[in-house]
Residue frames as a rotation matrix with the C-alpha (Angstrom) as fourth column:
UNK 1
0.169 0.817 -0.551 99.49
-0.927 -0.057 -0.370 54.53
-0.334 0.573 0.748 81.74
UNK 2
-0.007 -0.049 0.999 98.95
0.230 0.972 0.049 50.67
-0.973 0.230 0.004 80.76
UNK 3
-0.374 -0.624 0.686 99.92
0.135 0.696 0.706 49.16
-0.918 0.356 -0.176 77.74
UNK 4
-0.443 0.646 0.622 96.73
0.868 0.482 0.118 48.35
-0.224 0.592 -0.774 76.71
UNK 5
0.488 0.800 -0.348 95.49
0.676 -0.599 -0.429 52.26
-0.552 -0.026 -0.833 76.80
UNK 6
-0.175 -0.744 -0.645 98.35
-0.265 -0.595 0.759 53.45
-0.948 0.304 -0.093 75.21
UNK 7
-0.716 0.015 0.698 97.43
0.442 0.783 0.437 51.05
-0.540 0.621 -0.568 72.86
UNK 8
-0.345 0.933 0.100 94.26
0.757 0.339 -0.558 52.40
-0.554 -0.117 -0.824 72.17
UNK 9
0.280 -0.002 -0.960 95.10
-0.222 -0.973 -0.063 56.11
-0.934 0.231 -0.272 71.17
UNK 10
-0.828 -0.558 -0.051 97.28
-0.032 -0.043 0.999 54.65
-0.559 0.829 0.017 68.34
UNK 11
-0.523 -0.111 -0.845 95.74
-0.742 -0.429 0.515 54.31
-0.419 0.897 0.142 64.94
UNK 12
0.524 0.198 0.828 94.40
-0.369 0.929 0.011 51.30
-0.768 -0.311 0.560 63.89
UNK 13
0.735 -0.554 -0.391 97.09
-0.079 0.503 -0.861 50.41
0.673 0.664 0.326 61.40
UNK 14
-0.107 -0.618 0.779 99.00
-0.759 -0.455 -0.465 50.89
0.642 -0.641 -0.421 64.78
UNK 15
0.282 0.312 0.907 96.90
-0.863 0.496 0.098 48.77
-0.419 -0.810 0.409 66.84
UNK 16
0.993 0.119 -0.014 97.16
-0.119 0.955 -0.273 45.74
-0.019 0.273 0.962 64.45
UNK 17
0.172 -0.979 -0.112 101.28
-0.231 0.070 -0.971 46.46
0.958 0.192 -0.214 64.10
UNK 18
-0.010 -0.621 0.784 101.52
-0.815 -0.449 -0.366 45.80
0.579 -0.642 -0.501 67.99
UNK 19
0.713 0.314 -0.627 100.89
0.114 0.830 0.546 42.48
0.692 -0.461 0.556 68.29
UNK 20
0.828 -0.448 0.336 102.90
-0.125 0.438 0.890 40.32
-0.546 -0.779 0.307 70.61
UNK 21
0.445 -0.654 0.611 106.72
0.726 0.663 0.181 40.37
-0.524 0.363 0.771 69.67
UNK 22
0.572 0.036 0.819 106.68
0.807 -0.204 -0.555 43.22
0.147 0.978 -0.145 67.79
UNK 23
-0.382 -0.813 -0.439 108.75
0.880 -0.176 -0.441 45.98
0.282 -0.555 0.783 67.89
UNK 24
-0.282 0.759 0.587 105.75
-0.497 -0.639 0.587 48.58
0.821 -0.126 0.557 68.10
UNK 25
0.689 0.436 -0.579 104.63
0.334 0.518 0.788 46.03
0.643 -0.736 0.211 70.88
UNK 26
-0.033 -0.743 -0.669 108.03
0.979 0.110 -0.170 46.38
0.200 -0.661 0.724 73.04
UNK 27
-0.924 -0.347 0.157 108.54
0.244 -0.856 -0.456 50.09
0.293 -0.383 0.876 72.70
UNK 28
0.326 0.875 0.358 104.54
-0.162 -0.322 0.933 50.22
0.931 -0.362 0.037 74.39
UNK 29
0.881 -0.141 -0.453 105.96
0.453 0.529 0.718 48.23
0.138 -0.837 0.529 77.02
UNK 30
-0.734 -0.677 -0.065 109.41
0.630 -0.642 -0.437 50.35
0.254 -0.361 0.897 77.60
UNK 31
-0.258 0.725 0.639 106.16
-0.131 -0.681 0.720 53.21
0.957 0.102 0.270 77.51
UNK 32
0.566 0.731 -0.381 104.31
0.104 0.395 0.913 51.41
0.818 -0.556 0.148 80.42
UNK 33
0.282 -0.500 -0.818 107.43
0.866 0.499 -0.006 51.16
0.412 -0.707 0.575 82.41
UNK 34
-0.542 -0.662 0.517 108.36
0.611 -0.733 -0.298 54.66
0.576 0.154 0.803 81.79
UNK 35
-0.194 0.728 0.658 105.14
-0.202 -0.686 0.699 56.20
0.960 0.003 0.280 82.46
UNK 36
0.256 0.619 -0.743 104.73
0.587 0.511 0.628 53.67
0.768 -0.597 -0.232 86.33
UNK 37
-0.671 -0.515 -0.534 107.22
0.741 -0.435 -0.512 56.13
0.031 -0.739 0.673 88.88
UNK 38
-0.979 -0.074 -0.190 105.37
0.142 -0.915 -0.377 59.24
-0.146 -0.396 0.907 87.90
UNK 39
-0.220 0.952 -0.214 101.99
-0.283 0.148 0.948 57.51
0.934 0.269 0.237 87.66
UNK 40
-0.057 -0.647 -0.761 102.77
0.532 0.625 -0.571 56.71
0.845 -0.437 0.309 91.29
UNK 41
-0.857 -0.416 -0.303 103.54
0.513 -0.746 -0.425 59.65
-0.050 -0.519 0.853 92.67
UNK 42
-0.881 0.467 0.078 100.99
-0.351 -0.756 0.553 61.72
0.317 0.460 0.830 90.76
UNK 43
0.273 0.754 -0.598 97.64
0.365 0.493 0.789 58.87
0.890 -0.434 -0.141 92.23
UNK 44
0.527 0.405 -0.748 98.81
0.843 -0.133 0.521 60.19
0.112 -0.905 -0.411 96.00
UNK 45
-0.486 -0.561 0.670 100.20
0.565 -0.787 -0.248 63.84
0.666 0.258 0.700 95.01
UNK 46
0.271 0.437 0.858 98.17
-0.179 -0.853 0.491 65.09
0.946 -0.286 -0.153 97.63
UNK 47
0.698 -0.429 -0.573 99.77
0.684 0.638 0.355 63.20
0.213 -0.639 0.739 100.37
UNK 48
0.067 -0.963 0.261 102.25
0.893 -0.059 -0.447 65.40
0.446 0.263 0.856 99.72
UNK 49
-0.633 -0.121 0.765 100.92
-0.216 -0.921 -0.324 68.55
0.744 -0.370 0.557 101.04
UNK 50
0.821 0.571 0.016 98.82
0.101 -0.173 0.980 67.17
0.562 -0.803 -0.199 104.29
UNK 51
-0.127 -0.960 0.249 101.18
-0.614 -0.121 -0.780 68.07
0.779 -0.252 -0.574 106.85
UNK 52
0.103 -0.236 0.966 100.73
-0.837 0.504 0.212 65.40
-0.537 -0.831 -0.145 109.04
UNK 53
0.745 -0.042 0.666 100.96
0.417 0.808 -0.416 61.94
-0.521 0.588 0.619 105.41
UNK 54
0.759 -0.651 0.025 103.85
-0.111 -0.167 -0.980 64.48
0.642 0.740 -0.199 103.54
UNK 55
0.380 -0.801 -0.463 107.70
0.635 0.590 -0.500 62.83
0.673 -0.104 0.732 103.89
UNK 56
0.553 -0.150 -0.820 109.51
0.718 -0.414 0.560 64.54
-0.423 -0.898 -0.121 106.63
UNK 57
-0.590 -0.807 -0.027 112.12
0.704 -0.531 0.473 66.09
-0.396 0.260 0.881 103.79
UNK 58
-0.267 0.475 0.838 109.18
0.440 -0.714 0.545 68.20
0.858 0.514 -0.019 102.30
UNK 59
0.500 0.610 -0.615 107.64
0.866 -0.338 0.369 69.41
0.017 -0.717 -0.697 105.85
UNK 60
-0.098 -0.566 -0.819 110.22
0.373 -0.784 0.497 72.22
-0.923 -0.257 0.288 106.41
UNK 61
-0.892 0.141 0.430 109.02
0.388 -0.251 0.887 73.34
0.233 0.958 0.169 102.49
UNK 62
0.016 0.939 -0.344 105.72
0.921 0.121 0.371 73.38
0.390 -0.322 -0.863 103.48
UNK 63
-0.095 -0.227 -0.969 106.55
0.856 -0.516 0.037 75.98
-0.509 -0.826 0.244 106.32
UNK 64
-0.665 -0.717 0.211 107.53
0.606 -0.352 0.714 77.88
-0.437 0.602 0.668 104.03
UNK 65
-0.780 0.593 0.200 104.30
0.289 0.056 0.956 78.02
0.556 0.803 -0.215 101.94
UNK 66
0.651 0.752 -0.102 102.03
0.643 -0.475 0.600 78.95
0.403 -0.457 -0.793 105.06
UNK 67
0.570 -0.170 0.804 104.47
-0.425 -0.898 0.112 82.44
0.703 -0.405 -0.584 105.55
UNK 68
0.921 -0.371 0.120 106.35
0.030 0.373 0.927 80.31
-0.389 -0.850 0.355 108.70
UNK 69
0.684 -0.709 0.170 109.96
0.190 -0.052 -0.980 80.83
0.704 0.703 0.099 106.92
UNK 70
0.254 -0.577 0.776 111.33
-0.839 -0.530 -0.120 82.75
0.480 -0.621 -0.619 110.31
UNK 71
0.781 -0.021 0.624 110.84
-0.343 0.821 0.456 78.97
-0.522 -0.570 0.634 112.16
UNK 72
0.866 -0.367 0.339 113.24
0.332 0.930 0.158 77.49
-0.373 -0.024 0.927 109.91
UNK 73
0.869 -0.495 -0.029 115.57
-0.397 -0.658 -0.640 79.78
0.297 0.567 -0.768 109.21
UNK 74
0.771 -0.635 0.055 119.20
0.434 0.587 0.684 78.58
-0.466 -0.503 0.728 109.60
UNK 75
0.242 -0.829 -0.504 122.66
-0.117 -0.541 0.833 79.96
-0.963 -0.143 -0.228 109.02
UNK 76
-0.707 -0.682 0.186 123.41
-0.314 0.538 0.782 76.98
-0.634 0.495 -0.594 106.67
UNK 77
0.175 0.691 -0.702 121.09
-0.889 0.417 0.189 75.03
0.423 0.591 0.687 103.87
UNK 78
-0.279 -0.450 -0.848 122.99
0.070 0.871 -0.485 71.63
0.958 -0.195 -0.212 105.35
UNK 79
-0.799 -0.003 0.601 121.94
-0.597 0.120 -0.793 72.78
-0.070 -0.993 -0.098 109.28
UNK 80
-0.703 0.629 -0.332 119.78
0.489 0.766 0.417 70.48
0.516 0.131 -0.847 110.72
UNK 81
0.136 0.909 0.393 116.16
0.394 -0.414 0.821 71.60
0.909 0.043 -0.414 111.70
UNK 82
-0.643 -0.436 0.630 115.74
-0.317 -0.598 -0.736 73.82
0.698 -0.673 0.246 115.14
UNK 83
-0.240 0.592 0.769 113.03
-0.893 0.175 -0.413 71.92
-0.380 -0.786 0.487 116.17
UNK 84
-0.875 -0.126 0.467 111.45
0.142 0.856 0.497 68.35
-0.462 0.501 -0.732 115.52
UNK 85
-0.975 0.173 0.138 109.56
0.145 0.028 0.989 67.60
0.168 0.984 -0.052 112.55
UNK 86
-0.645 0.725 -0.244 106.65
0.704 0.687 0.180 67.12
0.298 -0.056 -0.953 114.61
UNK 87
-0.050 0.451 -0.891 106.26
0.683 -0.636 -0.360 70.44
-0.729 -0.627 -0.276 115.34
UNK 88
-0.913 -0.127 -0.389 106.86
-0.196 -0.698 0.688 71.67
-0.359 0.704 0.612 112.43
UNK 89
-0.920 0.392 0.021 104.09
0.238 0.515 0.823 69.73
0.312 0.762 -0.567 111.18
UNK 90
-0.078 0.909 -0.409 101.56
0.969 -0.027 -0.244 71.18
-0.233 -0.415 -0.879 113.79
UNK 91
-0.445 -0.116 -0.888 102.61
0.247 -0.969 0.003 74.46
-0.861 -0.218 0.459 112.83
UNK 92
-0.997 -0.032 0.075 101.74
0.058 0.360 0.931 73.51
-0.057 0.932 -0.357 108.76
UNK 93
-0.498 0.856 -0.143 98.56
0.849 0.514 0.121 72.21
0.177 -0.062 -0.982 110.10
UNK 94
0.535 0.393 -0.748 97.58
0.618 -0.786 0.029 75.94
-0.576 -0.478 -0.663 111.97
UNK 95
-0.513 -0.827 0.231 99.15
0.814 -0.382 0.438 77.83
-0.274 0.413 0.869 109.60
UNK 96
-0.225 0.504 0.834 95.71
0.420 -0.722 0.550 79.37
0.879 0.474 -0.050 108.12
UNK 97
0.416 0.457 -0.787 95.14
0.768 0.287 0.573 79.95
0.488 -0.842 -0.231 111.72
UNK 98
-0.079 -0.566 -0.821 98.25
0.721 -0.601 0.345 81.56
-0.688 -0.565 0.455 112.86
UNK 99
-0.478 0.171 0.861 97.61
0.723 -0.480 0.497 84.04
0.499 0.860 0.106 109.25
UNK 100
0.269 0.961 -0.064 94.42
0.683 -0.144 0.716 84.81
0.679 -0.237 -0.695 110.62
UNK 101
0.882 0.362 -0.301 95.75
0.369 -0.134 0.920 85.89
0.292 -0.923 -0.252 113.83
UNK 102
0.129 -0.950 -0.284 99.15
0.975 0.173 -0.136 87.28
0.178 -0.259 0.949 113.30
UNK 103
-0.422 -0.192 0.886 100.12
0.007 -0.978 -0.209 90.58
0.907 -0.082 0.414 114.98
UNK 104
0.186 0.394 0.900 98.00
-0.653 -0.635 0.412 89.92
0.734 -0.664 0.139 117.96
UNK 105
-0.228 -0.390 0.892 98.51
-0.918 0.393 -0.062 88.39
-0.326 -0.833 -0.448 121.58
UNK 106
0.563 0.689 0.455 96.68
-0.471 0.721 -0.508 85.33
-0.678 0.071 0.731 120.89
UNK 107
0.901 -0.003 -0.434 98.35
-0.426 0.183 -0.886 84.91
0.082 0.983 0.164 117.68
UNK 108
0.111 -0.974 -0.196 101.93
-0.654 0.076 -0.753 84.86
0.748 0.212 -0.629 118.89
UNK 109
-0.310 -0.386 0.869 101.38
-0.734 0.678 0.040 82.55
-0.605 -0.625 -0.493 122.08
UNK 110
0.670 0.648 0.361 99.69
-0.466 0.746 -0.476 80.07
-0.578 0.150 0.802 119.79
UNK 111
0.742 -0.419 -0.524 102.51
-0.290 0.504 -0.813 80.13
0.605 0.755 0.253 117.53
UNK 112
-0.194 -0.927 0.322 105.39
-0.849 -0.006 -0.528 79.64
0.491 -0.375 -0.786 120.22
UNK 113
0.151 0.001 0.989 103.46
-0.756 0.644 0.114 77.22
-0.637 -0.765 0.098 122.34
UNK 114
0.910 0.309 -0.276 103.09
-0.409 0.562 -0.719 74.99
-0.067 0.768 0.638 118.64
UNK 115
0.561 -0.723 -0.404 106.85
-0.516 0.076 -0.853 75.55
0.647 0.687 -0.330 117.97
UNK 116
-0.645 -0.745 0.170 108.43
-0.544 0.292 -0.787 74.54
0.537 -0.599 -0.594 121.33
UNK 117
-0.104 0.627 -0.772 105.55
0.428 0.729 0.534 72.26
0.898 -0.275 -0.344 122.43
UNK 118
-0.439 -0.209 -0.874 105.47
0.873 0.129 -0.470 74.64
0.211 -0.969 0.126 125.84
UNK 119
0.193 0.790 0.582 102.99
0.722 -0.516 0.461 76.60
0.664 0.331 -0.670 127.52
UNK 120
0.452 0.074 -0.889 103.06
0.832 -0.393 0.391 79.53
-0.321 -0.916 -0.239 130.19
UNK 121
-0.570 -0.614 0.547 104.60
0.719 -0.695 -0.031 82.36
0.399 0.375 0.837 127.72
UNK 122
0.636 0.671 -0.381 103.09
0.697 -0.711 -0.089 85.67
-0.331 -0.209 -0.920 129.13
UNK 123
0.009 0.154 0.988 102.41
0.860 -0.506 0.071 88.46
0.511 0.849 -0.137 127.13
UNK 124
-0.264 -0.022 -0.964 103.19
0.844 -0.489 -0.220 92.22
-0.467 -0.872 0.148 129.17
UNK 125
-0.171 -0.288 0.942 103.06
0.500 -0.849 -0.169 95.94
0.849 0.443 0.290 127.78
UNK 126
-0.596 -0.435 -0.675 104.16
0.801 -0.381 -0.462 97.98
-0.056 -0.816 0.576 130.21
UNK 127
0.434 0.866 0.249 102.08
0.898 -0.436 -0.049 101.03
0.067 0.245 -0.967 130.51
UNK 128
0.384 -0.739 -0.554 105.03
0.549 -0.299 0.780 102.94
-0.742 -0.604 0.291 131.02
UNK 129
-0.790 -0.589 -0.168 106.27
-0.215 0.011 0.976 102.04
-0.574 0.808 -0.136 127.35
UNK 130
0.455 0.863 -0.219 103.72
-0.475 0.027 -0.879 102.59
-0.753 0.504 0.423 125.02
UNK 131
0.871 0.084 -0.483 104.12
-0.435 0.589 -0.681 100.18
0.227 0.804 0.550 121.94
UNK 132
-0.522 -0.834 -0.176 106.38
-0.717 0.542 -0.439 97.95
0.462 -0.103 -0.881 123.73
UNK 133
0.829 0.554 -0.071 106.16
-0.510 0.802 0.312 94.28
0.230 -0.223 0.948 124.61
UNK 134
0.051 -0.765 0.642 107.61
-0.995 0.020 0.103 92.02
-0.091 -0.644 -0.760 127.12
UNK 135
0.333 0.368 -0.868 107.75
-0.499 0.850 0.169 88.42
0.800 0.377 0.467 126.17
UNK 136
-0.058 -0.656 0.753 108.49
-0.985 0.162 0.066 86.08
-0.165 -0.737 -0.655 129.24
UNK 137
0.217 0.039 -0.975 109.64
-0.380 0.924 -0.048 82.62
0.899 0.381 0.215 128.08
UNK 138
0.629 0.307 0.714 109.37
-0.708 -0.153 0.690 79.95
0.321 -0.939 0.120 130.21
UNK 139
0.119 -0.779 0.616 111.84
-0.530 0.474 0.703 77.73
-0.839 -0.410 -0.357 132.01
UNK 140
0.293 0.101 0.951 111.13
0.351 0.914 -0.205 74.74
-0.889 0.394 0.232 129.73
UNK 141
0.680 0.616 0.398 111.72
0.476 0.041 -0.878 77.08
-0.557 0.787 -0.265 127.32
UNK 142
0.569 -0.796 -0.205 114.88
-0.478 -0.523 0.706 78.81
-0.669 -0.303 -0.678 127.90
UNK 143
-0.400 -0.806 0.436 117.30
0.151 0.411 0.899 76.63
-0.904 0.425 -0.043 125.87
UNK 144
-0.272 0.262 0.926 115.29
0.889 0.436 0.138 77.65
-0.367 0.861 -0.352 122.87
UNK 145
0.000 0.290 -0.957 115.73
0.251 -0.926 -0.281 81.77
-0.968 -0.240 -0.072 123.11
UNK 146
-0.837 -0.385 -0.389 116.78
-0.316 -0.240 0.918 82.14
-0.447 0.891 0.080 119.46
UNK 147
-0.719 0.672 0.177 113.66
0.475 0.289 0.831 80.35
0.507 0.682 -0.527 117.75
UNK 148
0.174 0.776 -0.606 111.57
0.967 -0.252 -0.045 81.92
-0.188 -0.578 -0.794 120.07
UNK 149
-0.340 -0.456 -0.823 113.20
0.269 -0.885 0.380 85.50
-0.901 -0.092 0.423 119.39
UNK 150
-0.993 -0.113 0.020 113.16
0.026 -0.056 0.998 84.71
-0.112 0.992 0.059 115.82
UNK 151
-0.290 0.954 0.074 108.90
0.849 0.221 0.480 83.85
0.442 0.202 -0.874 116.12
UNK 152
0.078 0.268 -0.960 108.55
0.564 -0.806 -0.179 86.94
-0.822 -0.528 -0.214 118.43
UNK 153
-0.543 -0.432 -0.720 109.85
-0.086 -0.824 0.560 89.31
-0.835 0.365 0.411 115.92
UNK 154
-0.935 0.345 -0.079 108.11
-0.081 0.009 0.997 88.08
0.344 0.939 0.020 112.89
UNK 155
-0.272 0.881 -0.388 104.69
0.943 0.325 0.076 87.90
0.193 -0.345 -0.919 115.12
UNK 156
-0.314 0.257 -0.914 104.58
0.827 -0.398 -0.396 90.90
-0.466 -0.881 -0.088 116.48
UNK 157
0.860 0.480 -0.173 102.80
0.252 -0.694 -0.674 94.36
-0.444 0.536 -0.718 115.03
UNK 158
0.163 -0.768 0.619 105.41
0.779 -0.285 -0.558 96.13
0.605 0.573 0.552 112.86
UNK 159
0.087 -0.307 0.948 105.57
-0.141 -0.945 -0.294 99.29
0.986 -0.108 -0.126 114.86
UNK 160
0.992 0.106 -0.070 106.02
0.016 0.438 0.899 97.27
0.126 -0.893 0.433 118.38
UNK 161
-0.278 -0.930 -0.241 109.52
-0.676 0.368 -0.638 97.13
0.682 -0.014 -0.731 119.96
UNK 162
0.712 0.097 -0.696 109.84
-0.088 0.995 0.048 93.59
0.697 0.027 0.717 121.73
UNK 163
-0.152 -0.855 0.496 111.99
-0.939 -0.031 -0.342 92.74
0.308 -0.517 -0.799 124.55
UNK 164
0.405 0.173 -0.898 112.25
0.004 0.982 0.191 88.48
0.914 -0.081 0.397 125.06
UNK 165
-0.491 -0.531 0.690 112.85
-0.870 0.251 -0.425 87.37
0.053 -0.809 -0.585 129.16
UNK 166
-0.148 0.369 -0.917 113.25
-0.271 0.877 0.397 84.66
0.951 0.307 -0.030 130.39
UNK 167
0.637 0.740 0.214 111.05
-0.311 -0.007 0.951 83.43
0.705 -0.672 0.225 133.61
UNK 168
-0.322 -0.535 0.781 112.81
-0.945 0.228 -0.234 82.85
-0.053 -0.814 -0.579 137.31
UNK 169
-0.689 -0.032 -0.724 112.93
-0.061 0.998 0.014 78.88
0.722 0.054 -0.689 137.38
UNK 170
-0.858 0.311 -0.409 110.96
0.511 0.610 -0.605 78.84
0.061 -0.728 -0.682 140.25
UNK 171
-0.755 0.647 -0.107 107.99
-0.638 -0.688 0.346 80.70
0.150 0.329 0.932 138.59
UNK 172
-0.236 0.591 0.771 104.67
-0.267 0.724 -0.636 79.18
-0.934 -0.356 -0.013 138.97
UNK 173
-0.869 0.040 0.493 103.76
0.393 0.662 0.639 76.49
-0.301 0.749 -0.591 136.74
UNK 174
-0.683 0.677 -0.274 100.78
-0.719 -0.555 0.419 77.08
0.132 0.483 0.866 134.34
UNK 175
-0.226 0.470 0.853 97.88
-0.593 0.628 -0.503 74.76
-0.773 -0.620 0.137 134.89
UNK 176
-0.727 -0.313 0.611 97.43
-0.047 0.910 0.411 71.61
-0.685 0.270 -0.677 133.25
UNK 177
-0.657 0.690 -0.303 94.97
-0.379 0.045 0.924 71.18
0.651 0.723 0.232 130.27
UNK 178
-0.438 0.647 -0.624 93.47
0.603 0.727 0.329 68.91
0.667 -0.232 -0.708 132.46
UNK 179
-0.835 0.048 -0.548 92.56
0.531 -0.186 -0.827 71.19
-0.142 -0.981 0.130 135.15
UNK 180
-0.013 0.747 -0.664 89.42
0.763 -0.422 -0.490 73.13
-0.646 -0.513 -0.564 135.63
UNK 181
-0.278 -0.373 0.885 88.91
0.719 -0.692 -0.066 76.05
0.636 0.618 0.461 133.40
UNK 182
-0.637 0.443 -0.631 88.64
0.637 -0.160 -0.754 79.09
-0.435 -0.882 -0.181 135.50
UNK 183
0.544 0.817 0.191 85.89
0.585 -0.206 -0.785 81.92
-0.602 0.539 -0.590 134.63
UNK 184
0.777 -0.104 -0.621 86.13
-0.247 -0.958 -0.148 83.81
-0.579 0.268 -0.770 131.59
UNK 185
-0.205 -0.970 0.130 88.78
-0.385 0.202 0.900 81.40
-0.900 0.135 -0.415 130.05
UNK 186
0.368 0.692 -0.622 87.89
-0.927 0.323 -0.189 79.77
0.070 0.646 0.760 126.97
UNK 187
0.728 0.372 0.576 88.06
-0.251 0.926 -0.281 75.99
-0.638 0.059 0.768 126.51
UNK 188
-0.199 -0.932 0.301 90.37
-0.495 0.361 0.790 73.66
-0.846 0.008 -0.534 124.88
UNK 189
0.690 0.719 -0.078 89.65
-0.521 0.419 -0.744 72.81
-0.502 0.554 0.664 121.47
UNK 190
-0.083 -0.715 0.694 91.42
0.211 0.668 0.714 70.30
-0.974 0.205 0.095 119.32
UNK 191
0.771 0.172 -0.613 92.92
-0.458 -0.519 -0.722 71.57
-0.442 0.837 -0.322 115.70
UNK 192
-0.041 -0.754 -0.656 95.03
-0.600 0.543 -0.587 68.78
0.799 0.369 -0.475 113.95
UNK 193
0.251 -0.405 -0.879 97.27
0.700 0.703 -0.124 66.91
0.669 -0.584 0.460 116.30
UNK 194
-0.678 -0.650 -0.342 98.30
0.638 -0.291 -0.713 69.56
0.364 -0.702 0.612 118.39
UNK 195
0.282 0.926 -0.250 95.51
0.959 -0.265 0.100 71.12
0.027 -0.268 -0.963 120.98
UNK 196
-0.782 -0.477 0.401 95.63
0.456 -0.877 -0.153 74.72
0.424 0.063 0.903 120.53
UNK 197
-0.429 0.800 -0.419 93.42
0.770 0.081 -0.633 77.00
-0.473 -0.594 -0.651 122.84
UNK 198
-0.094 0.210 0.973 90.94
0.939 -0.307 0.157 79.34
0.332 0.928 -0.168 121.27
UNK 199
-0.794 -0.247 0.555 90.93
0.198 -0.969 -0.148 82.79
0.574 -0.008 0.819 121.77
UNK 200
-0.884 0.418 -0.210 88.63
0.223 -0.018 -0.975 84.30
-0.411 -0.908 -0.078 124.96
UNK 201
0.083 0.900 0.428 85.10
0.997 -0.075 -0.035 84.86
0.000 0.430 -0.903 124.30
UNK 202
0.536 0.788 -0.304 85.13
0.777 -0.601 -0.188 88.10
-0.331 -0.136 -0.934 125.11
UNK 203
-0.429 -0.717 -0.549 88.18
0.181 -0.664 0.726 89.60
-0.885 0.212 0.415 123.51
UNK 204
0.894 0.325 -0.310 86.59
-0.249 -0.215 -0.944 90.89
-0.373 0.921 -0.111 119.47
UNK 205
0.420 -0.703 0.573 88.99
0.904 0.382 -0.193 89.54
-0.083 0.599 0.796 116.60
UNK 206
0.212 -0.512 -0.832 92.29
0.149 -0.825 0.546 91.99
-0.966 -0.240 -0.098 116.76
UNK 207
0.977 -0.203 -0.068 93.04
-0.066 0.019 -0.998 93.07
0.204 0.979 0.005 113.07
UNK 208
0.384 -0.900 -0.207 96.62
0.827 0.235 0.511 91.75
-0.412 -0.367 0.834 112.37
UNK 209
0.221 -0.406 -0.887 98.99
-0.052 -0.913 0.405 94.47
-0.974 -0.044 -0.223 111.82
């Protein structure tokens, strides 16, 4: 708050006591100085929660706040993140998204492909094993079974058991965004920074467990 508005609230036997020099003048000015850090902060406080303009040390807070807590879990308070910031931040961004959609297929490749930037997870249930689910992670994805375990488990229905593999290296590759959709697929749409596909036309929204 400036000087001159601080000024303004006072009295007016105040206002006339603050000339220049005075010591009612100075302790406005110590005021002004006091008041500039958190006058500062508070003009782009909303910066603070876009997740692609808020500092990198708040992003893993954030998480937090859209229900995503299992992504950053860590042993320690001092470990350093399991993934890079930049994913964390697309996850922030799709957070009301992944809400929306948690408990069902859709929901849980969208969050893994976000977290490990990699696509081709496939999604099994054996008909053998009612309420069971195979996750198969791919190559690219292998060196990252723990965060992926850790997003399986907190994705899936509550009354699902879960079993995480990981693909033969010389699985086939998934096809490029760029490539043709074939029929019956849905389109690529773009949500934030990070392209996330939308759910098939013809599947009906799954309620999340």
């Amino acid at each position: 708050m400036r000087r001159a508005a601080i000024e303004r609230l006072l009295p007016a036997a105040y206002q006339r006591a603050a000339g220049p020099g005075s010591v009612l003048g100075s302790l406005l000015d110590v005021m002004e100085a006091l008041h500039a850090p958190d006058e500062a902060v508070l003009a782009d406080v909303d910066a603070l929660f876009g997740p692609y303009r808020t500092p990198d040390g708040f992003v893993a807070y954030l998480t937090r706040w859209v229900a995503m807590d299992h992504v950053v879990a860590a042993p320690r308070a001092d470990a350093p993140l399991p993934l890079p910031v930049g994913r964390l931040r697309d996850l922030v961004a799709h957070g009301a998204l992944l809400a929306r959609w948690r408990g069902t297929p859709y929901g849980m490749r969208t969050a893994l492909e976000l977290a490990t930037g990699v696509t081709g997870f496939v999604l099994d249930e054996p008909p053998e094993r009612p309420f069971h689910l195979v996750v198969r992670v791919p190559p690219d994805a292998a060196d990252r079974l723990a965060l992926v375990t850790r997003i399986v488990e907190a994705e899936k229905p509550a009354a699902v058991t879960v079993e995480v593999l990981t693909s033969p290296i010389d699985a086939e590759a998934p096809e490029s965004d760029d490539a043709e959709p074939a029929a019956g697929v849905a389109t690529v749409r773009a949500v934030g920074r990070a392209h996330v596909p939308a759910p098939l036309p013809h599947d009906p929204p799954e309620e999340p467990s």
